[in-house]
N, C-alpha and C positions, 0 to 999 in steps of 0.2 A: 504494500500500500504506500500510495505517496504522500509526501508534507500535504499538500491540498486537498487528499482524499482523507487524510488522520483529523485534518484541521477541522473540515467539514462534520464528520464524526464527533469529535468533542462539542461543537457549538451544539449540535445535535442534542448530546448528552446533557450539558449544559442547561438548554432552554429547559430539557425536560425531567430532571432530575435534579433535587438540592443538594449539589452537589458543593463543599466547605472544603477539600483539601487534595491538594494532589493526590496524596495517595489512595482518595477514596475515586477519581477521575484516572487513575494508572488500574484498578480494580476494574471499574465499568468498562474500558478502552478492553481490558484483557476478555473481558467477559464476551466482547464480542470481538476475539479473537484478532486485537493488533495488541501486540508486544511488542512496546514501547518504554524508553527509560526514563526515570526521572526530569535527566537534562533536557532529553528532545520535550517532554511534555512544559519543562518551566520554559522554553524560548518559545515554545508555539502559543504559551500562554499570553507571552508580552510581545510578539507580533500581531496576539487577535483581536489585543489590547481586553482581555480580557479581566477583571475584577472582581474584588468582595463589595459585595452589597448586602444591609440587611432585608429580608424577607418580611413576607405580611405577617407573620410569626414571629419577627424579631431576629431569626436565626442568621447568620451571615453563610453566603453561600454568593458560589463563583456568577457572574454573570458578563454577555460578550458586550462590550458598549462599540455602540453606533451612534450614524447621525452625524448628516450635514452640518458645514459650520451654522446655518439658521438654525437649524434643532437643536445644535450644542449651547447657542447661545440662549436661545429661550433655557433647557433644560437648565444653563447656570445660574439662570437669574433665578428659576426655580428653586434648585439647591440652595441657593443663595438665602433666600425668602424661606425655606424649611428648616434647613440645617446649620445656617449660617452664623455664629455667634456673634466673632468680632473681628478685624482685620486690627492689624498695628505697623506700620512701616518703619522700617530698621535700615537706613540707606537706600541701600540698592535692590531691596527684601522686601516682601510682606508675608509676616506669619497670621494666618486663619487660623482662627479655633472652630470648629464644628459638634455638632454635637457627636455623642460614643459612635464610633461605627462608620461615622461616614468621611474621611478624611480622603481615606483611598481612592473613593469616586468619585469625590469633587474634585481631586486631583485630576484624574482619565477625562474629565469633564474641560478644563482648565487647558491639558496637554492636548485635547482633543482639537481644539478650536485655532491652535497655532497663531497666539497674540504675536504677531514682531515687539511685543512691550516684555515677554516673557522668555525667557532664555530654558528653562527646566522647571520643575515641581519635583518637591520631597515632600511624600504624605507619610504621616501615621495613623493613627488608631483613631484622635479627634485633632490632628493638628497640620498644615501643610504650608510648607515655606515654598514660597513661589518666589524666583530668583531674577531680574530683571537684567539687562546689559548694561542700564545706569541710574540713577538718583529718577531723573525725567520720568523714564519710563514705569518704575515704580510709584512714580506719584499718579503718573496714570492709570493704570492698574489698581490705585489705593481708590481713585474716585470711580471708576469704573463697576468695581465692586461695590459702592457705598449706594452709586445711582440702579444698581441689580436691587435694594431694597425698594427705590418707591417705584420703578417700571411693573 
């Protein structure tokens, strides 16, 4: 089976299984017969830009994000307006605080949309330092995010 055909397969798995840890998606993938290792599954995970998100349950489980820069953008201002606690700028930096759980996906959300004001994202658990190329660009990014609350 090929990268495209395994890829295919997991988002598969993915959509329709809660699926929370590699090794329970290295399980499923074997179950139906591709043997597959750890590393091929974590690179194909971060080419399908795949993610934890919480569930209607609460549970965190993998999910595949999509979506045009317009639907990224809505979906931010979204998160933004859900999850979004508080932005602080630090230079060339702004760290987001979020609430438990969703750091990682406002992150994919953020990388997704490819600001030229953004350089990378480091997300955790409720927190994500988004990194600018300068002072400028971080100030706009600060008020960007701030105007994601009254849109």
């Amino acid at each position: 089976m090929n990268k495209t055909e395994r890829q295919s397969l997991m988002a598969k798995i993915i959509n329709q299984k809660p699926i929370g840890t590699q090794e329970e998606l290295l399980a499923e993938l074997k179950r139906a017969g591709i043997d597959a290792t750890q590393a091929t599954i974590s690179r194909d995970i971060r080419e399908m830009r795949v993610v934890k998100a919480q569930d209607a349950t609460g549970n965190l489980r993998y999910t595949v994000f999509r979506g045009d820069s317009a639907s990224q953008l809505e979906r931010l201002s979204n998160s933004v307006q859900e999850v979004g606690l508080s932005i602080t700028q630090v230079q060339f930096m702004n760290v987001i605080k979020t609430l438990p759980s969703n750091g990682n996906l406002m992150a994919a959300i953020i990388d997704g949309i490819s600001f030229p004001q953004v350089v990378g994202t480091i997300a955790g658990h409720d927190t994500i330092v988004v990194i600018s190329p300068d002072v400028e660009s971080a100030e706009w990014f600060n008020a960007a995010y701030h105007r994601a609350f009254v849109d």
